[in-house]
C-alpha positions as CSV (number, residue, x, y, z in Angstrom):
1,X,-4.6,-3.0,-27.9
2,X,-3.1,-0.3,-30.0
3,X,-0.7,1.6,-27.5
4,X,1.3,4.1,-29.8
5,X,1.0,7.3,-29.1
6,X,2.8,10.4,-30.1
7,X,1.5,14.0,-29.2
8,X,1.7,17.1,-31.4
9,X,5.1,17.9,-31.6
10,X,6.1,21.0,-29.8
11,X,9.8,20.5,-28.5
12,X,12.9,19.9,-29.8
13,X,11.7,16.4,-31.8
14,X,14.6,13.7,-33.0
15,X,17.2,15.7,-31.3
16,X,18.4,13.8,-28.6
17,X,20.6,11.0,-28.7
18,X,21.5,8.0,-26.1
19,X,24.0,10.1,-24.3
20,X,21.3,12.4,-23.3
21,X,18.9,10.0,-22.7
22,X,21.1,7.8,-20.5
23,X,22.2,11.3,-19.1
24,X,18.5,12.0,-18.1
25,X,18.2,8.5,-16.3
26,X,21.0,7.9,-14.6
27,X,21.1,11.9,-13.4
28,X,17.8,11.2,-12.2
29,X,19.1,8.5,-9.5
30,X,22.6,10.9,-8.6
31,X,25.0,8.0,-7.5
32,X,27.4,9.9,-5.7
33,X,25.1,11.9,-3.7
34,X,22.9,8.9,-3.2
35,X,25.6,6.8,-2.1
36,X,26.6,9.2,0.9
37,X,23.1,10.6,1.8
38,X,21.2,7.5,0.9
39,X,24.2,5.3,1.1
40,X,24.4,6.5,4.7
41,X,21.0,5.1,5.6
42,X,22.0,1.6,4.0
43,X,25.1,1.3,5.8
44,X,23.2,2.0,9.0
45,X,20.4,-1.1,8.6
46,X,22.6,-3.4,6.8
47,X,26.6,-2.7,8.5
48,X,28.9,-4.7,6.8
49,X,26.3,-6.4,4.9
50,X,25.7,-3.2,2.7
51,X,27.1,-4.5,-0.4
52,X,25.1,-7.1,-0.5
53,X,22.1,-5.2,-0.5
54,X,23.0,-3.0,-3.0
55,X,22.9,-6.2,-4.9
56,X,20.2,-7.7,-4.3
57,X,18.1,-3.5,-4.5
58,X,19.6,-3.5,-8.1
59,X,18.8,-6.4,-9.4
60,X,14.9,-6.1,-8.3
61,X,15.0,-2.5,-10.1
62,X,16.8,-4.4,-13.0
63,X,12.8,-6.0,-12.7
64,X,11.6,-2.7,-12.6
65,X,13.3,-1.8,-15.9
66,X,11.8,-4.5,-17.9
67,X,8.5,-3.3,-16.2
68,X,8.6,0.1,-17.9
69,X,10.3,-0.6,-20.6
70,X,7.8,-3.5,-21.9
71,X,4.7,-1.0,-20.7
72,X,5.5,1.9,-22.5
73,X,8.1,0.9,-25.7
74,X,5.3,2.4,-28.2
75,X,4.8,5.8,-25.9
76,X,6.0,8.8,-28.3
77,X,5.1,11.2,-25.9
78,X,6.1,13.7,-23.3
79,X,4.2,12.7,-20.7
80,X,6.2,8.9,-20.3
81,X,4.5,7.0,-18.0
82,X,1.8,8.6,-17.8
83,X,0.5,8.0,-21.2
84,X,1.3,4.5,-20.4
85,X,-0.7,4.5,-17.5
86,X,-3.8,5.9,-19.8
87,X,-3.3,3.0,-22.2
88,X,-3.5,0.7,-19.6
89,X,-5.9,1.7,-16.9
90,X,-7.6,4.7,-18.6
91,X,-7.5,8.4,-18.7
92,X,-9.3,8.7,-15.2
93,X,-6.3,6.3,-13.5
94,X,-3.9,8.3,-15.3
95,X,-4.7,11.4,-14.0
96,X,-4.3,9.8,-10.4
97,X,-0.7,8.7,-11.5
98,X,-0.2,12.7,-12.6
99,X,-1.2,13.8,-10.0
100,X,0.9,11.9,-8.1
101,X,3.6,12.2,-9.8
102,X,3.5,15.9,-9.6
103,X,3.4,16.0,-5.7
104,X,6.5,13.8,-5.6
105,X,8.4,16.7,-7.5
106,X,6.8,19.4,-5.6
107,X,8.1,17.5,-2.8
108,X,11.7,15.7,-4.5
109,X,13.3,19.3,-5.3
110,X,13.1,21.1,-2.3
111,X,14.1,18.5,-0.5
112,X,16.9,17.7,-3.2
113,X,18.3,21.7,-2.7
114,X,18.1,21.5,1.4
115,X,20.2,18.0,1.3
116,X,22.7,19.8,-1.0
117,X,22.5,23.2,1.3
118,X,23.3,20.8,3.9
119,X,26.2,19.4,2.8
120,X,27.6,23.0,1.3
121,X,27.1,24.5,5.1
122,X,28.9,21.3,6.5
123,X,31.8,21.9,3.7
124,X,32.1,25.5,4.4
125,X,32.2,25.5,8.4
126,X,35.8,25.3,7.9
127,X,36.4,27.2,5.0
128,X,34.2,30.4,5.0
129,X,34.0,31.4,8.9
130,X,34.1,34.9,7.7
131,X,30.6,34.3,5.6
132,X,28.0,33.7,8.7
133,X,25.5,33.7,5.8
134,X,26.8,31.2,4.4
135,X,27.0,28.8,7.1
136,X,23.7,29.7,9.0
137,X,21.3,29.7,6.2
138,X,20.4,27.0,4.1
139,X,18.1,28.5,2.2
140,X,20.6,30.9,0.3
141,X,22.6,27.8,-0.9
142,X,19.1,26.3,-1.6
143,X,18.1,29.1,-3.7
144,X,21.8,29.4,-5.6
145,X,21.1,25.7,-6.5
146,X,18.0,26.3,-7.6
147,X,18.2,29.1,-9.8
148,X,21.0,27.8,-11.5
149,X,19.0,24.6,-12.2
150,X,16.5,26.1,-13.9
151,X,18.7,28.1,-15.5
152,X,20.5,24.7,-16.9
153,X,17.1,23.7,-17.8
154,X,16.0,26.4,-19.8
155,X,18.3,26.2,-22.2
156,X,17.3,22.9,-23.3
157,X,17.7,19.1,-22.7
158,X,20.7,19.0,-25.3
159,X,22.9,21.5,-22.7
160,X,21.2,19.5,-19.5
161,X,22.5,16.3,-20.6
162,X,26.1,18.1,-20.8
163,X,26.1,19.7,-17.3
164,X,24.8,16.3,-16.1
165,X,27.1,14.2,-17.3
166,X,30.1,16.3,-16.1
167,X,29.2,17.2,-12.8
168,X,28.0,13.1,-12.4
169,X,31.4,12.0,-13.7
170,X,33.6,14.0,-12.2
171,X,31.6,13.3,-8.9
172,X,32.2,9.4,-9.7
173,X,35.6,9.8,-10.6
174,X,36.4,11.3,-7.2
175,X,35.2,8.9,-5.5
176,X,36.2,5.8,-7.4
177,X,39.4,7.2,-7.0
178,X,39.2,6.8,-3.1
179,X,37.6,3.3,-3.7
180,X,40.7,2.5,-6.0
181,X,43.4,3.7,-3.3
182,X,41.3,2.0,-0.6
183,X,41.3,-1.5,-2.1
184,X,44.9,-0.9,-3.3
185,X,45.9,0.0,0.1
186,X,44.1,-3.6,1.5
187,X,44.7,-5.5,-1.6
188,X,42.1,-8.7,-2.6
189,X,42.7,-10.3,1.0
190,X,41.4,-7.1,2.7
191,X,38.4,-6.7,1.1
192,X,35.4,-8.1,2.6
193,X,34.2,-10.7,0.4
194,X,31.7,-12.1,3.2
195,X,30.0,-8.7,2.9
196,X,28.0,-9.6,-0.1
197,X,26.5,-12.8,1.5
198,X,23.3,-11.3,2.9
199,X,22.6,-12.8,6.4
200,X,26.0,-13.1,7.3
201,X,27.4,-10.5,9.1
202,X,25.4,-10.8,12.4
203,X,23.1,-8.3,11.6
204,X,19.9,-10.3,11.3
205,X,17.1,-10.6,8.3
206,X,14.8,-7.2,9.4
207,X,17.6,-5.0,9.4
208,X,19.1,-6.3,6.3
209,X,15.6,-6.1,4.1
210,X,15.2,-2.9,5.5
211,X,18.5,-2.3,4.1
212,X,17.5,-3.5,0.5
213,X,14.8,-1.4,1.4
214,X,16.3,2.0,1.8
215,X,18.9,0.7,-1.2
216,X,16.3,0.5,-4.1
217,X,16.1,4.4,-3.3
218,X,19.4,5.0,-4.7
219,X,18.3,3.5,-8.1
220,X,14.9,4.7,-8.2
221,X,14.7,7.6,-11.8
222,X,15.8,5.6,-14.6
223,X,11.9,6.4,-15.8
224,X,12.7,9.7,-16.6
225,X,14.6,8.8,-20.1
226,X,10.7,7.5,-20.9
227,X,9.5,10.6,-20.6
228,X,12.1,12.0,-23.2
229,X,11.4,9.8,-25.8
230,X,9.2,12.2,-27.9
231,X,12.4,14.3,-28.5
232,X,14.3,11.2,-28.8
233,X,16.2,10.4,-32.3
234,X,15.5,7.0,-32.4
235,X,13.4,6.1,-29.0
236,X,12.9,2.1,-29.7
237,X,16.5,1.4,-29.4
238,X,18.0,4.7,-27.2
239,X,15.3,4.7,-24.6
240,X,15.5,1.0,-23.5
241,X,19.0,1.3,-23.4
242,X,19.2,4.1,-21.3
243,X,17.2,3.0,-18.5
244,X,18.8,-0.4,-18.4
245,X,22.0,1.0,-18.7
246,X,21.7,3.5,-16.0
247,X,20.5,1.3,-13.3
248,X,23.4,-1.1,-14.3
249,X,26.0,1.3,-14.3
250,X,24.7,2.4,-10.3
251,X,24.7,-1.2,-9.5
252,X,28.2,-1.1,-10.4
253,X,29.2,2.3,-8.8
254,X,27.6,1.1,-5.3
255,X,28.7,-2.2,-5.1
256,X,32.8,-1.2,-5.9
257,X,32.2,2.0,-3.4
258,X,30.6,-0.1,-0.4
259,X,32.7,-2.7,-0.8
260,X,36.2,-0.3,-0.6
261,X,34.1,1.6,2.6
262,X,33.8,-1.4,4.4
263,X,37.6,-2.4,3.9
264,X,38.2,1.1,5.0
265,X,36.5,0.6,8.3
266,X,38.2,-2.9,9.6
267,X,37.2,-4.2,12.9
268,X,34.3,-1.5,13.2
269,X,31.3,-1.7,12.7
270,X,30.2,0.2,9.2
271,X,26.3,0.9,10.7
272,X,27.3,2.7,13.6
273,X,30.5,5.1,12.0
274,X,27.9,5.7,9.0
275,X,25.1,6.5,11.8
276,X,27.3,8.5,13.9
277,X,29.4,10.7,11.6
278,X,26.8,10.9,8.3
279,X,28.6,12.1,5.3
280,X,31.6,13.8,7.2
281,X,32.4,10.1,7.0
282,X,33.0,10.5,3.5
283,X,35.8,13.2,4.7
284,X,37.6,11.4,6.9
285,X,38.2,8.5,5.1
286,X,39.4,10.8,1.7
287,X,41.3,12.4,4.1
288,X,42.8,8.9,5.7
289,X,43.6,7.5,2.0
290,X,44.0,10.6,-0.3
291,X,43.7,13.9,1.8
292,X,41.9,16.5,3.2
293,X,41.8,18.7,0.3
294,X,40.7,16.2,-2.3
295,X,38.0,14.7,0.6
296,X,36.5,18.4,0.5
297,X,36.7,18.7,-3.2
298,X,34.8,15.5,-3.5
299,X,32.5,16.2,-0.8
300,X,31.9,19.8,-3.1
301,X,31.5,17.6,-5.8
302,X,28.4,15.5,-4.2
303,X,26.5,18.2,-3.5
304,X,26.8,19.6,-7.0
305,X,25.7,16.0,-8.0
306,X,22.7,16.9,-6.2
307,X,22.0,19.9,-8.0
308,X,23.0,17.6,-11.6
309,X,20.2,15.0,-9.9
310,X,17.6,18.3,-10.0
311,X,18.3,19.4,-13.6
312,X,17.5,16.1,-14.4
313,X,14.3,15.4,-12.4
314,X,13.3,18.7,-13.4
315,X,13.5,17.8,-16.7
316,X,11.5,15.0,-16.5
317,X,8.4,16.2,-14.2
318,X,8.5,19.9,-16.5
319,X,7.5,18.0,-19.6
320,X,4.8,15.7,-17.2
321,X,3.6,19.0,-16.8
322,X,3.6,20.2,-20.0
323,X,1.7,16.7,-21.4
324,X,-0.7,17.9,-19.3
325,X,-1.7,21.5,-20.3
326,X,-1.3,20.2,-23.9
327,X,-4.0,17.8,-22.8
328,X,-6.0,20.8,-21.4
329,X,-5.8,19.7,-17.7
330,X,-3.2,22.6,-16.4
331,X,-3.2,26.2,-17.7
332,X,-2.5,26.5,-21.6
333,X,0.9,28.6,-20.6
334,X,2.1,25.4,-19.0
335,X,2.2,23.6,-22.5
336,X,4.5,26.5,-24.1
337,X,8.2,25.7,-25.4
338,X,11.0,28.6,-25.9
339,X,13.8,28.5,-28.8
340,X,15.7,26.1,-27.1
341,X,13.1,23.5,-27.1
342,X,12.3,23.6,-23.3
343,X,8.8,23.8,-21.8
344,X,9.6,26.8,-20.1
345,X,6.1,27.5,-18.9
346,X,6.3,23.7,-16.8
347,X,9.3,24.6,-15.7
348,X,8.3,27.7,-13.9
349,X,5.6,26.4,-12.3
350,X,7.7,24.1,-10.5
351,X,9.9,27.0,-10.3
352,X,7.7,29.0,-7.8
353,X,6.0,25.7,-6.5
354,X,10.3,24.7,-5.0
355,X,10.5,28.3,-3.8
356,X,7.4,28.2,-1.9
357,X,8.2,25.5,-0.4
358,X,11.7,26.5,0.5
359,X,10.3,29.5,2.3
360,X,7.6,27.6,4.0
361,X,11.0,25.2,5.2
362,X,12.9,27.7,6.1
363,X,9.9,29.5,8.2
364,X,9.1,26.8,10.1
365,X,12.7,24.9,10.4
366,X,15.1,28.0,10.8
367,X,18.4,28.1,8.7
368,X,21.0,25.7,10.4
369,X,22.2,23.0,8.8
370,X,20.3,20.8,11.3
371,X,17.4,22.6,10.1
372,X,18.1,21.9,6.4
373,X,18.1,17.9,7.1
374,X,15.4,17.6,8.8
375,X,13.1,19.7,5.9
376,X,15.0,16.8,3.9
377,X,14.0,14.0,5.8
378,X,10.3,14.8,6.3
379,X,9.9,15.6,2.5
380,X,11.5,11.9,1.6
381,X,8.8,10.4,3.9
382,X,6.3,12.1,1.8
383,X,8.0,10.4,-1.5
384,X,8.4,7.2,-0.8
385,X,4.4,6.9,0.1
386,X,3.8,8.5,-3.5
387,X,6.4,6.3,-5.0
388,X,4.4,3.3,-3.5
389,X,1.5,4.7,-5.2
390,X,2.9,5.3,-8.6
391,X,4.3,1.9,-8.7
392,X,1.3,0.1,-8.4
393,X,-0.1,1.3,-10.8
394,X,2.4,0.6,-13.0
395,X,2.0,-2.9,-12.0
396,X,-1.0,-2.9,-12.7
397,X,-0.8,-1.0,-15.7
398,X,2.2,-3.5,-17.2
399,X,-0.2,-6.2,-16.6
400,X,-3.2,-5.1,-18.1
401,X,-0.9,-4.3,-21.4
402,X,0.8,-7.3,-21.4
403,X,-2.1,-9.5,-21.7
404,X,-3.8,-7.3,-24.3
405,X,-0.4,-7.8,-25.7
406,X,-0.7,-11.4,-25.9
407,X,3.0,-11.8,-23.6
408,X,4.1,-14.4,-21.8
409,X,3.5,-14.7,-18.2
410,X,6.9,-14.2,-17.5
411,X,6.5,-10.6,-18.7
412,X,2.9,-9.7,-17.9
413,X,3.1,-11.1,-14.5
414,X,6.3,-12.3,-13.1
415,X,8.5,-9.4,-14.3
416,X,5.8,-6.8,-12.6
417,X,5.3,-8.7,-9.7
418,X,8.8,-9.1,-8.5
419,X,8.5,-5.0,-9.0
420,X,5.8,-4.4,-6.7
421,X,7.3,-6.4,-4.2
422,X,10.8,-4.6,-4.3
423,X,8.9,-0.7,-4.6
424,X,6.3,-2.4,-1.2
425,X,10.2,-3.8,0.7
426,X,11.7,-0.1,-0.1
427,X,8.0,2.1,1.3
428,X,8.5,-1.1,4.2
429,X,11.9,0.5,5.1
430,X,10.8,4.1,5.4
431,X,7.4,3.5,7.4
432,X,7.1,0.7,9.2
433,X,7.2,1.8,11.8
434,X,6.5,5.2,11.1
435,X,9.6,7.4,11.9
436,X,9.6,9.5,15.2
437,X,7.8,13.0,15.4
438,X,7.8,15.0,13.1
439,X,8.6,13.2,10.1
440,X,5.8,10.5,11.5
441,X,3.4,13.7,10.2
442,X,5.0,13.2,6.6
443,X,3.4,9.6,5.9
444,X,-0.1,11.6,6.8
445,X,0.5,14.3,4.3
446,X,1.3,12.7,1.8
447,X,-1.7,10.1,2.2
448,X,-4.2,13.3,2.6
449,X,-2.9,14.7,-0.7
450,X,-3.3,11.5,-2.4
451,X,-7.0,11.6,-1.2
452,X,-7.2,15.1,-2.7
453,X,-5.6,14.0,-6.2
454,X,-8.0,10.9,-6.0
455,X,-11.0,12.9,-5.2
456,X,-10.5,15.7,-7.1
457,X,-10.1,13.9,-10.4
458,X,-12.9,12.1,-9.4
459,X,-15.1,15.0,-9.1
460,X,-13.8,16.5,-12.4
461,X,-14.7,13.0,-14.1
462,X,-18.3,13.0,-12.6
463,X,-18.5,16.6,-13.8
464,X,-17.8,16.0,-17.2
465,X,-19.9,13.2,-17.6
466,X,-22.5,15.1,-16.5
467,X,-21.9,18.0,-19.3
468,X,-21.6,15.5,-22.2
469,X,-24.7,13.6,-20.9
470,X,-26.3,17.5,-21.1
């Protein structure tokens, strides 16, 4: 089976380099806001365990990695994996996986800008009393976000990859720099090595794989370098890198940071201060080990990671959509580029589809900060049951290529079976059982719209077959 495929080149070709790419991949995944939203979540299931899960999460999306990579190392093209998909299942499958695909980002950024809304409102309740707005709507901070993202992302991936890696670093840096004065403060006999033994911190196995679970969240993205690679300089050797690079280098990041958290928090129990104080945790121990000011600055500095984590996704869904309009399956405006390379038209369609939805959140939710975590919350729901999805079929799809490929089992059916059963233990984690009204409603959305995708592609199929038979 022939798999290469490069589309008519429209953006900026050969121009980006492994800094960008690895920039793309591992903004995608936002480590520091992951590990104190997400993070949070981990803590909770697993307690002092939570190292250990980080672990075990990166090493099955270390699986995951050598899943993509093998299925789409010939794909020149700016639709990723879903020209992969094509190769492998068909054109009809892999307008399912679009489809897909593109309800996850309608329902990734909005959700992406209320998390970081929530965290600016919690950061200026004690520094901007004087701005009510500021504090009792989430939506304004939503909106700043969000308009300086696209902004970021109009003028090209080049200048993307430069704001990414900044605001990542200097995210990291702060809060490395809390891990390093932690574990200095407790030195190597006050760091809880026992942590990264699984089941042995009292816990119990159900909490702890729902730990894993929540865990491979934090280093789900690292696809999104795939879907650079047609503007890629040299793509065989930049792209592979990239996404096996950035999932490494979160493995890392997670596993020092949980493991100087839980020395932080001796003789309590890490589940219950995580589940109890969320990321104001995050505060009070920079405050404990550093002080208050630098806690807020690096508590300022996750939610602009957030923001880094939607330039990046962005990015990545934008030229998704703008595969497809070249493809003639979205309006032919969707498939245009400006002078800086971008595909602007994709990218304002998802502009007005994250405002919408923004508005419909803040309509239904009000503007506390409350408000902005729970439109959060019930949007993830929704994500994880299209990530499920999408990641069977590109088990499916890495199978199917692999043996047309002539590769070993190993890769064709080991490598993508160990994936599928990490992407089923993390979708476990979020609904099983299905969370508490209303986010319980989420699961069924998100189901109904794949239905719709499903169907309607269907249809469109049947249609056209119909025509060419005429």
């Amino acid at each position: 089976m022939n798999i290469e495929v490069r589309d008519k080149p429209a953006l900026a070709t050969g121009k980006l380099g492994f800094p960008a790419l690895f920039a793309q991949a591992f903004g995608t995944m936002t480590p520091p806001y992951n590990m104190i939203l997400v993070g949070a979540v981990v803590f909770t299931f697993a307690g002092r365990a939570a190292p250990a899960a980080f672990v075990i999460a990166g090493l099955g999306m270390l699986f995951y990695a050598l899943t993509i990579i093998g299925m789409a190392r010939n794909v020149r093209s700016a639709g990723g994996l879903y020209t992969a998909i094509q190769t492998g299942l068909g054109r009809k499958v892999g307008l399912w996986f679009a489809g897909a695909l593109l309800a996850n980002g309608v329902f990734s950024l909005p959700a992406a800008l209320a998390s970081a809304a929530y965290l600016m409102q919690l950061i200026f309740a004690g520094l901007a009393a004087h701005h009510p707005i500021l504090l009792q709507t989430w939506l304004v901070w939503s909106l700043l976000l969000g308009g300086l993202t696209f902004a970021v992302v109009y003028l090209g991936a080049d200048v993307s990859a430069r704001v990414v890696l900044t605001l990542l670093g200097l995210g990291i840096a702060c809060i490395l720099a809390i891990d390093a004065r932690i574990l200095c403060s407790v030195g190597l006999m006050g760091i809880s090595w026992g942590s990264l033994w699984p089941f042995g911190q009292g816990g119990g196995a159900q909490p702890m794989l729902l730990g894993i679970g929540v865990a491979v969240i934090t280093m789900a993205g690292s696809e999104g370098a795939i879907f650079m690679s047609e503007e890629a300089r040299k793509p065989d050797r930049d792209v592979p890198l990239a996404v096996i690079g950035s999932i490494s280098c979160a493995l890392a990041f997670y596993l020092l940071t949980s493991l100087a958290f839980v020395a932080a928090l001796p003789g309590r129990d890490p589940g219950q201060v995580w589940a109890e104080g969320g990321p104001a945790v995050l505060l009070q121990i920079g405050t404990r080990y550093i002080g208050r000011t630098f806690a807020e600055l690096t508590l300022i500095l996750v939610a602009l990671a957030a923001f880094a984590g939607v330039v990046s996704f962005v990015n990545y869904v934008a030229r998704l959509v703008f595969a497809l309009a070249r493809e003639g399956h979205l309006p032919k405006i969707c498939a245009s580029a400006n002078r800086f390379g971008a595909p602007a038209g994709a990218s304002a369609l998802l502009a007005v589809s994250t405002i919408f939805a923004l508005a419909i959140g803040f309509a239904l939710l009000g503007g506390s900060a409350g408000a902005a975590l729970t439109f959060y919350s019930w949007l993830y729901v929704s994500v994880a049951i299209f990530l499920l999805f999408n990641s069977l079929l590109v088990c499916v799809a890495a199978w199917r290529i692999g043996r047309a490929q002539g590769s070993s089992i190993w890769a064709r059916a080991v490598v993508p079976g160990v994936t599928f059963a990490v992407m089923l233990l993390a979708a476990k984690s979020q609904l099983t059982p299905l969370p508490p009204p209303p986010f319980d409603s989420a699961a069924w959305v998100a189901v109904l719209l794949l239905v719709v995708i499903v169907s309607t592609v269907e249809m469109g199929w049947r249609i056209k077959a119909r025509r060419n038979r005429a």
